[in-house]
C-alpha positions in Angstrom: 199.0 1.3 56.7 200.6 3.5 59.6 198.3 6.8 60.2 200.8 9.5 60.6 198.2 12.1 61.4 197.0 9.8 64.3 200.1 9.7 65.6 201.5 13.3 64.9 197.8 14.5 66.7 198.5 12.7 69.3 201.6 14.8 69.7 200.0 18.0 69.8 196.9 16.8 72.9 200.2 16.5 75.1 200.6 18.5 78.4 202.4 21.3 76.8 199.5 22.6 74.4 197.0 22.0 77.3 199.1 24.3 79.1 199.4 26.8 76.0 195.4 26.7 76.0 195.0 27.2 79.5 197.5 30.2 79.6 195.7 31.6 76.4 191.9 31.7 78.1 193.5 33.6 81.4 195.1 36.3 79.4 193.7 36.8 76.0 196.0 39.2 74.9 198.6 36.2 74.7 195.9 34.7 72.7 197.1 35.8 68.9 200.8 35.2 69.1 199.7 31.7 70.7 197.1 31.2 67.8 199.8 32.5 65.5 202.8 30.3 66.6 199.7 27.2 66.6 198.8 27.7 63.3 202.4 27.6 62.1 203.0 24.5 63.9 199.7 23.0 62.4 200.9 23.7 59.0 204.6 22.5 59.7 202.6 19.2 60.8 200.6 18.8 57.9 204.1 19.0 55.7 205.4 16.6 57.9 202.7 14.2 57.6 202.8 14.9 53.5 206.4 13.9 53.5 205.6 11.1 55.2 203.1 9.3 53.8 205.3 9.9 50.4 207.5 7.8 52.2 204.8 4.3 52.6 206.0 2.0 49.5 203.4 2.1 46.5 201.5 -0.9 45.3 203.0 -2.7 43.2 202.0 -2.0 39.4 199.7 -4.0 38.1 200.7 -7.1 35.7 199.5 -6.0 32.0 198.3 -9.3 30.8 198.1 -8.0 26.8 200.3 -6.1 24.6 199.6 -5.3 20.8 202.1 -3.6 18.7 201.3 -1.2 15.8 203.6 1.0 13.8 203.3 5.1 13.3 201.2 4.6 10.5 198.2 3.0 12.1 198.7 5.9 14.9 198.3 8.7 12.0 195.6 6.0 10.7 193.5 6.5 14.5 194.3 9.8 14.5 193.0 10.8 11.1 190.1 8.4 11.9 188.7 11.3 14.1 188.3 13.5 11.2 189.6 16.4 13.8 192.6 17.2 12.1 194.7 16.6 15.1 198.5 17.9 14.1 200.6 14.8 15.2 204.0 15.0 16.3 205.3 11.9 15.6 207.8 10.8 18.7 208.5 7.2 17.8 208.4 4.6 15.2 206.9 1.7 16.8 204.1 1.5 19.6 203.0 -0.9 22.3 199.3 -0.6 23.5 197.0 -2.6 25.8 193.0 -3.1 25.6 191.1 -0.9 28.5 190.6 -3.4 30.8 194.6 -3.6 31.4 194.6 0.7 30.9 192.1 1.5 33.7 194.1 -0.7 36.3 197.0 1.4 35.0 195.1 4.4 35.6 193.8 3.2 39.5 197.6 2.0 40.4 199.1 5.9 39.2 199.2 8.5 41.6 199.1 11.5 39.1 195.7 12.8 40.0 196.7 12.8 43.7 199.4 15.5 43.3 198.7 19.2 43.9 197.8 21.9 40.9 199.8 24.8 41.3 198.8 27.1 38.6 201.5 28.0 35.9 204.0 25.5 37.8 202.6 22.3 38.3 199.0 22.8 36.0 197.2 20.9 33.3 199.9 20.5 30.7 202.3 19.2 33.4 199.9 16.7 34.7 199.5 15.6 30.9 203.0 15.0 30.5 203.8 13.1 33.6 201.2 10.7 33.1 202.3 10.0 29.5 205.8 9.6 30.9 204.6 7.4 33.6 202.9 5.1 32.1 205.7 4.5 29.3 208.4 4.6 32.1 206.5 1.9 34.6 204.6 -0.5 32.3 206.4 0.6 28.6 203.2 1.8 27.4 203.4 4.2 25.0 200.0 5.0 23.5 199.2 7.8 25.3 199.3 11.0 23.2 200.3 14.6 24.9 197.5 16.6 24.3 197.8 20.6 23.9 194.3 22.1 23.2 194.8 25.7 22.4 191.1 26.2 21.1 190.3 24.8 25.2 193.0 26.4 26.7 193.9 22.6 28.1 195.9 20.1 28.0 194.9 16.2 28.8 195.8 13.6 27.2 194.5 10.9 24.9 194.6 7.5 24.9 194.6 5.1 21.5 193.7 1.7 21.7 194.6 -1.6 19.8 190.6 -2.8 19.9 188.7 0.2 20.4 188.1 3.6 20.2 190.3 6.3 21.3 189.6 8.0 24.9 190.0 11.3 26.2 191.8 10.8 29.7 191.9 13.6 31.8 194.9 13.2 34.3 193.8 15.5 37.0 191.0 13.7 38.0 191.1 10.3 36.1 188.2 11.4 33.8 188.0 9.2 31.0 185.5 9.5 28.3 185.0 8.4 24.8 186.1 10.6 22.1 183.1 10.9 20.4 181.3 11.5 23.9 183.7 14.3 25.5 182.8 17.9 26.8 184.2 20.1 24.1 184.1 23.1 26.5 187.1 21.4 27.9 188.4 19.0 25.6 187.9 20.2 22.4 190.4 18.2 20.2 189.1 19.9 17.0 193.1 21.4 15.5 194.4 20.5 18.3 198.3 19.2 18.6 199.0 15.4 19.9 202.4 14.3 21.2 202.4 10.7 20.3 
């Protein structure tokens, strides 16, 4: 893969900002509006190099090599299973699941851990939902449930599947954890609602 920060770095060790530094240890005074306009063009850069790397084609998604289908009932069946009394809102009839083996290369391939938190705009119930859209929109998955965890003040999301136990999934970092072994502090699940 190209480096783009190589290449953009090599940019700035040209003859102008050797000048620049030169001019800025004769005359120090020239020294903040230099380090001023620098740090500007350091963080214009690091956009730059943001954008571009955006622009480097993904892998391609891995192949999912097993599908089971189950109906709503059998979701309200896992669900109730927990003896949590998750409050399920029901979004379709009909549901297509792989084992984890085929889930976890899901979860290596998506990139929804990689994007930025910004705190009331792009925070944990956004990362939640994209990675639930995701992974029905790429691989027509859909048995990832929306988690919204008012009694943690989180949201994550949950994941059911066809041979074994339901797993907390924590898109931010690509946490995932049984049910029955989770941090409660964060995912407490107890009440909680699940979009599935």
């Amino acid at each position: 893969m190209f480096n783009w920060r190589d290449f953009i770095d090599s940019l700035f060790r040209g003859p102008y900002y050797k000048q620049l530094y030169e001019r800025c240890s004769e005359n120090f005074a020239n020294c903040d509006n230099d380090k001023q306009w620098l740090v500007k063009q350091l963080a214009q850069r690091d956009e730059l190099i943001r954008q571009l790397e955006l622009l480097v084609p993904r892998p391609v998604p891995p192949t999912i090599d097993y599908i089971a289908e189950r109906d709503t009932a059998w979701v309200q069946a896992q669900l109730m299973n927990m003896g949590l009394e998750i409050i399920r809102l029901p979004l379709d009839g009909n549901y297509r699941l792989t084992n984890r083996k085929n889930f976890a290369n899901v979860v290596a391939w998506d990139i929804t851990d990689r994007l930025e938190y910004v705190k009331d705009f792009f925070d944990c119930d956004k990362f939640a939902m994209l990675f639930k859209v995701m992974v029905n929109l790429i691989f027509q998955l859909t048995q990832v449930a929306d988690v919204i965890d008012y009694k943690s003040g989180h949201s994550y999301n949950l994941i059911l599947f066809p041979d074994s136990e339901p797993m907390v999934f924590e898109p931010q970092s690509d946490g995932m954890y049984l049910w029955t072994k989770r941090v409660t502090d964060f995912y407490f699940i107890q009440g909680a609602i699940a979009l599935i």
